[in-house]
C-alpha positions as CSV (number, residue, x, y, z in Angstrom):
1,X,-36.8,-52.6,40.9
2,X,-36.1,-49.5,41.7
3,X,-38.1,-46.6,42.9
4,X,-37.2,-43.1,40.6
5,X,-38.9,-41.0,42.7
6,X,-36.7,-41.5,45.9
7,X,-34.2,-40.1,44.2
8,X,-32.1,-37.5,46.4
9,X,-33.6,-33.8,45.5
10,X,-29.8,-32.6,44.8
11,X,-29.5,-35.3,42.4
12,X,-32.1,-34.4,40.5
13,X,-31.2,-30.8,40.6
14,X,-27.8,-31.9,38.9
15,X,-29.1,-34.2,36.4
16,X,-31.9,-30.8,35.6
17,X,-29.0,-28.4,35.4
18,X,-27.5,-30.7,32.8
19,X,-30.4,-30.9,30.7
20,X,-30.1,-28.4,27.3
21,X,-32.6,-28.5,25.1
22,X,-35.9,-27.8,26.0
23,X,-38.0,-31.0,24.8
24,X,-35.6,-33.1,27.6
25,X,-36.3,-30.4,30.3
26,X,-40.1,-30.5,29.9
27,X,-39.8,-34.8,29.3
28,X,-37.8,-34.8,32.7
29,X,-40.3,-32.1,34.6
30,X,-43.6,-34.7,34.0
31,X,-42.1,-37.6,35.0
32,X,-43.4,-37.2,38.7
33,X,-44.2,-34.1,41.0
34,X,-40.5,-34.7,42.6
35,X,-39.2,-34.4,39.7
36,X,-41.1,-31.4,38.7
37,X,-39.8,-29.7,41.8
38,X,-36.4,-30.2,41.2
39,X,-36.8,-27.9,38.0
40,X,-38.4,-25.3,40.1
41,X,-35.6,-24.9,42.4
42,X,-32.8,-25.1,40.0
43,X,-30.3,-21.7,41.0
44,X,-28.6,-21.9,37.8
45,X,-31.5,-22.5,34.9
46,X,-30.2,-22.9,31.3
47,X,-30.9,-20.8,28.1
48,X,-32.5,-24.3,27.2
49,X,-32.8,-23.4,22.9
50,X,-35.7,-25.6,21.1
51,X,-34.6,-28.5,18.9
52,X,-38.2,-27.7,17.2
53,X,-39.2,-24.2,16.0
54,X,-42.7,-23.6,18.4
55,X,-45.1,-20.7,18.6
56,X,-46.5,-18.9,21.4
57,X,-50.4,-19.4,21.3
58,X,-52.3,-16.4,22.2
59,X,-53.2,-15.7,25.8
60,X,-56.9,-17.0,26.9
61,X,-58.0,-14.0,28.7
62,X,-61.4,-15.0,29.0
63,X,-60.7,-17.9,31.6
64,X,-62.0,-16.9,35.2
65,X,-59.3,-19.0,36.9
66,X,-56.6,-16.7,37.8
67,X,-54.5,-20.0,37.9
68,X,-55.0,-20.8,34.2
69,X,-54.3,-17.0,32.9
70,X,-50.7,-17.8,34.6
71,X,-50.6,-20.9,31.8
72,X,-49.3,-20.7,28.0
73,X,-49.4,-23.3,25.3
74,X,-46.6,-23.8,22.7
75,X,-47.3,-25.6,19.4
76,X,-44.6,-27.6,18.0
77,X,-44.3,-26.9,14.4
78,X,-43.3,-30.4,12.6
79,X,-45.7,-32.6,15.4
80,X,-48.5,-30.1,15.9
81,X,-48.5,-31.3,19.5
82,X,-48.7,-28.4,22.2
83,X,-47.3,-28.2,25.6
84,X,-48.4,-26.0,28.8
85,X,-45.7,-24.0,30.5
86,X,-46.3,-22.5,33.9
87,X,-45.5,-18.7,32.8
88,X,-47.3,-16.0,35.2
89,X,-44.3,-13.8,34.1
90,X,-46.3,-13.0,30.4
91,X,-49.5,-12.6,32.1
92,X,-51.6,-10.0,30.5
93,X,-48.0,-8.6,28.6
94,X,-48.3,-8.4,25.1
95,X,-45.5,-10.7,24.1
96,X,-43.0,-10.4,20.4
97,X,-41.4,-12.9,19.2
98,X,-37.8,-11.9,19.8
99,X,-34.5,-14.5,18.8
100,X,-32.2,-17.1,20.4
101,X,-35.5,-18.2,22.5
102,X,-36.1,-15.1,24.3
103,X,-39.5,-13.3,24.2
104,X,-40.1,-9.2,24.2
105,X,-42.7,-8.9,26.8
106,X,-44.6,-5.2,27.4
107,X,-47.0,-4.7,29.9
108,X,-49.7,-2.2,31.1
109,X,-46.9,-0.9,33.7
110,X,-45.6,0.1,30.3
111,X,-42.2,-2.0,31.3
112,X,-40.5,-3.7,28.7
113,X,-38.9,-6.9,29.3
114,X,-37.1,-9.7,27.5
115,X,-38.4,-12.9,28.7
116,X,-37.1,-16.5,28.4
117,X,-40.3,-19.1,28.4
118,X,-38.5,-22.2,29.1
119,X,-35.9,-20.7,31.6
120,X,-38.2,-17.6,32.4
121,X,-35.3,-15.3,33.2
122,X,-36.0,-11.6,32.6
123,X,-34.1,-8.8,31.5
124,X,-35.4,-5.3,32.0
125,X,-34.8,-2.7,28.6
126,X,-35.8,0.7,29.0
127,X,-39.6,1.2,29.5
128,X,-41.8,2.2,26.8
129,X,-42.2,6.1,27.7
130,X,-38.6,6.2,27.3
131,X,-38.8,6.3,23.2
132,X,-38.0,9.4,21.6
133,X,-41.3,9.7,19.5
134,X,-44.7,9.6,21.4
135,X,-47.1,11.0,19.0
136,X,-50.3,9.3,20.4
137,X,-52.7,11.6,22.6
138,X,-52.9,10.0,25.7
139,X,-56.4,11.2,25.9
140,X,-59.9,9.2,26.4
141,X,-58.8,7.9,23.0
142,X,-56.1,6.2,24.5
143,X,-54.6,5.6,27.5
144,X,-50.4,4.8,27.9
145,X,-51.8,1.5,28.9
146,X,-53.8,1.2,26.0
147,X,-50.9,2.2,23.6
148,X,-49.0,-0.9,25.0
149,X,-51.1,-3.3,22.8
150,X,-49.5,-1.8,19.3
151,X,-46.9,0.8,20.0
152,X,-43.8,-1.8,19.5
153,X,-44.4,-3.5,16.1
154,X,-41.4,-5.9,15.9
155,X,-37.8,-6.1,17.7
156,X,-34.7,-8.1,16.6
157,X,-31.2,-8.7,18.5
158,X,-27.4,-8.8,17.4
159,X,-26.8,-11.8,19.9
160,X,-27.8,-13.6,23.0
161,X,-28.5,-12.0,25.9
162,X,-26.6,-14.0,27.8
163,X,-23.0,-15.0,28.3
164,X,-22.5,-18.3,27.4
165,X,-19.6,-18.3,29.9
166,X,-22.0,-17.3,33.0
167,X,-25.5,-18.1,32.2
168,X,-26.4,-15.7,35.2
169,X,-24.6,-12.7,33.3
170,X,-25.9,-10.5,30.3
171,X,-24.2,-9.9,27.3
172,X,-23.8,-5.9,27.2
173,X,-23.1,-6.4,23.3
174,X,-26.2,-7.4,22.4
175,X,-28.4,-4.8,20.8
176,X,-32.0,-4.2,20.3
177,X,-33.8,-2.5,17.3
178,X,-37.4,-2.2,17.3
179,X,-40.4,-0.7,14.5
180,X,-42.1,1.3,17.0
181,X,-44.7,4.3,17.1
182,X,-47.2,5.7,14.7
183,X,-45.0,6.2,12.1
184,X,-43.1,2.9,12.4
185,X,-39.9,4.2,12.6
186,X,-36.2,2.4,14.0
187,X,-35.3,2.9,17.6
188,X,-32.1,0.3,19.5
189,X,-31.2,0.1,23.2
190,X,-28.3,-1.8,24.4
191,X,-28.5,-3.8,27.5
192,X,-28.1,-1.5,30.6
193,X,-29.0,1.6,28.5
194,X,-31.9,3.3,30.1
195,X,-33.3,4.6,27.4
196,X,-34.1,4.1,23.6
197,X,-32.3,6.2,21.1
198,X,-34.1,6.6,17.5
199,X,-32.5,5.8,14.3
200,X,-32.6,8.4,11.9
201,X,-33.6,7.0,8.8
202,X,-34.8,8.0,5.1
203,X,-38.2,7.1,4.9
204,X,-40.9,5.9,8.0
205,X,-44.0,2.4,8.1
206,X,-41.0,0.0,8.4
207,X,-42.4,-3.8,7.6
208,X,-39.4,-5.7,9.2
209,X,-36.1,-6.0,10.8
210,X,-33.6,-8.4,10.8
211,X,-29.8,-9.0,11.9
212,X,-27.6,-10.5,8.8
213,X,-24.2,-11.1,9.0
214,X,-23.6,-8.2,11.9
215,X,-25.9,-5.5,10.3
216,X,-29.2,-4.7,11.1
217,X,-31.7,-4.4,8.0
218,X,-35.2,-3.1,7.5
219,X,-37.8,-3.1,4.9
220,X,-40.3,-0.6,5.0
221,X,-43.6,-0.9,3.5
222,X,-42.8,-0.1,-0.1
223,X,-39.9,-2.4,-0.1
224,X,-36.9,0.0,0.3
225,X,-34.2,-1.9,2.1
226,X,-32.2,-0.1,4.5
227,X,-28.9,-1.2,6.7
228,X,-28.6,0.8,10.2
229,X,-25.3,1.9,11.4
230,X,-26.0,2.3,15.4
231,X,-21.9,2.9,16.3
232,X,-21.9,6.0,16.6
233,X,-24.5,6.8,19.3
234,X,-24.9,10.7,18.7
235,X,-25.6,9.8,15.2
236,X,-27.6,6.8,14.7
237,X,-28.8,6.4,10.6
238,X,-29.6,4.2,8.4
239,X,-28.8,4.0,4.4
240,X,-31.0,2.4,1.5
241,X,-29.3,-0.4,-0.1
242,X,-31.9,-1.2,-2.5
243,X,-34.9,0.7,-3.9
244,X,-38.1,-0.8,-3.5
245,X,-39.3,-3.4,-6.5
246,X,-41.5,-2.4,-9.3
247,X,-44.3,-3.8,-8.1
248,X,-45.7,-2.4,-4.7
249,X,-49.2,-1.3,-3.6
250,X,-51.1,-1.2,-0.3
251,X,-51.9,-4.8,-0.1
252,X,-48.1,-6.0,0.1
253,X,-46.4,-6.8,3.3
254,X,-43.2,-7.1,3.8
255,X,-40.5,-9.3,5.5
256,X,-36.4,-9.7,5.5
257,X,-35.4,-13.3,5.5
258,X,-32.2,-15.4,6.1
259,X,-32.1,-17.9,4.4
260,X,-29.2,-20.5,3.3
261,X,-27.0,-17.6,3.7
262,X,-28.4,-14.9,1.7
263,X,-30.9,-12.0,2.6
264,X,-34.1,-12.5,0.7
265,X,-37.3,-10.2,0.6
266,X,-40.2,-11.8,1.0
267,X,-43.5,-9.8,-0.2
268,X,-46.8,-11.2,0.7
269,X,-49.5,-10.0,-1.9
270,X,-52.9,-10.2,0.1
271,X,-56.1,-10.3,-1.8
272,X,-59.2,-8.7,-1.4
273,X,-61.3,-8.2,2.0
274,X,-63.0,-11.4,3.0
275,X,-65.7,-10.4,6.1
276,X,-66.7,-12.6,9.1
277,X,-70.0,-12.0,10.8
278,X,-73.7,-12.4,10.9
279,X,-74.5,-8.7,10.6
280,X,-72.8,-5.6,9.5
281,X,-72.3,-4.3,13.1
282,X,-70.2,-7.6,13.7
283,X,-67.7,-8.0,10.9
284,X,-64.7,-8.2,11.3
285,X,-62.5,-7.8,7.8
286,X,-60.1,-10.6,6.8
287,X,-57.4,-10.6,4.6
288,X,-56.3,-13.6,2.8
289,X,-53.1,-14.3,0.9
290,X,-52.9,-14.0,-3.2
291,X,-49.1,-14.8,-3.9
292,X,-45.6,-14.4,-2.6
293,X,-43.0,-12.9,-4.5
294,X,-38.8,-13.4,-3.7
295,X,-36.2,-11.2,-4.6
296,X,-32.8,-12.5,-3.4
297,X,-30.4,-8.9,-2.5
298,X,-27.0,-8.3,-3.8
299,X,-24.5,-8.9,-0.7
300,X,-24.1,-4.8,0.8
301,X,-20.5,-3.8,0.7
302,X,-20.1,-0.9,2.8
303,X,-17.6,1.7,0.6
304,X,-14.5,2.8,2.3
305,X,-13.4,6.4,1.8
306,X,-9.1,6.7,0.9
């Protein structure tokens, strides 16, 4: 019978480097510690997308083990099974979900990465003192470190990062738009751009961003929908393309969504403050959701001047 684990380390390597979606990749790293090694070691590590959608659990930064802080878990959405992934690159960074698998990582050196879980390659954008806007007092209120933890609300990118040609190479195409700030306004950066350029736009507390069908689109807290038009860099802007819905108070948030083709918004109608706590020095509010509402938007068609 034979014996797996003699297998010669450069043909596991191969048989890793062949692997593509991450489920296989993590099966093939637990088989034995040989095994596991040859995944380490690998000079050319795939993009590796998820056949299952997963979530990032939050970091447990309570643990005394530096070892464990260097550990995240991943919950698989359709078998609620989780699985622990060696990643000491999104160590104490607060990490956004991002697209195509990567992660948008910011840290107390106020760097700003993109970050690949499964692959963990890194991609440096331009740092977070490098947005136009930075209307927080960096006082004993709060520190530039401190502003790290809520300054970016929410990123999304035109493409993949990578080439699919060269693994190893960036894409210089792809584009990044971020809510960001205290008045949660539009900012993009390209890759290789060394700083972040702001959007102008028509009104500010954006909700959401998406990328549909080679536009970028944001909602902002009243439900105005805008598309941004980032070609021209000395004159970034973005233009409403719907007004907001009849309905709209404080209690509504607000998301873009793809779906089957067509660009939804999606308004989650919260209900009143629930409070957890055994004294009223200790509560913390909660907010619970009421309803959800659907509005499907007419297709954008961008008018062209004779």
């Amino acid at each position: 019978m034979a014996d797996w684990t003699d297998l010669p380390m450069d043909i596991l390597v191969v048989i890793a480097e062949s692997l593509t979606v991450i489920e296989d990749f993590i099966s093939f790293s637990v088989v034995c510690k040989e095994w596991q090694s040859a995944t380490v070691i690998l000079k050319k590590k795939p993009s590796l997308p998820t056949r299952y959608p997963r979530i990032m659990l939050s970091e447990n930064v309570d643990t005394k083990d530096q070892g464990n802080q260097d550990d995240r878990y991943f919950l698989n959405l359709l078998t609620s099974k989780t699985c622990q992934l060696k990643l000491p690159e999104a160590s104490g960074r607060r990490c956004l979900g991002a697209h195509y698998g990567w992660l948008l990582t910011v840290g107390f050196d106020l760097q700003i990465n993109l970050l690949h879980p499964f692959s963990r390659q890194q991609i440096c954008l331009p740092p977070l003192l490098t947005f136009p806007d930075q209307q927080y007092e960096y006082d004993e209120t709060y520190t530039p470190q401190e502003v790290n933890r809520f300054f970016v609300k929410k990123i999304a990118i035109s493409s993949n990062p990578q080439t699919k040609n060269n693994l190893h190479d960036y894409n210089h195409e792809c584009v990044i738009l971020a809510i960001y700030g205290e008045f949660d306004v539009l900012a993009f950066a390209r890759l290789g751009d060394t700083l972040w350029t702001n959007i102008q736009v028509p009104s500010r507390c954006y909700d959401d961003v998406l990328y549909y069908k080679g536009r970028f689109y944001a909602v902002d807290c009243h439900g105005v929908v805008v598309v941004c038009d980032i070609n021209d860099n000395n004159d970034p802007k973005a233009t409403v393309v719907a007004p907001a819905p009849s309905e709209t108070h404080d209690q509504i948030q607000k998301y873009s969504v793809e779906s089957s083709g067509d660009l939804l918004l999606v308004s989650r109608i919260r209900g009143g403050t629930l409070f957890e706590g055994d004294d009223d020095d200790n509560k913390k509010a909660l907010y619970y959701t009421n309803d959800f509402s659907i509005l499907k938007l007419e297709e954008y068609h961008e008018e062209v001047n004779n």
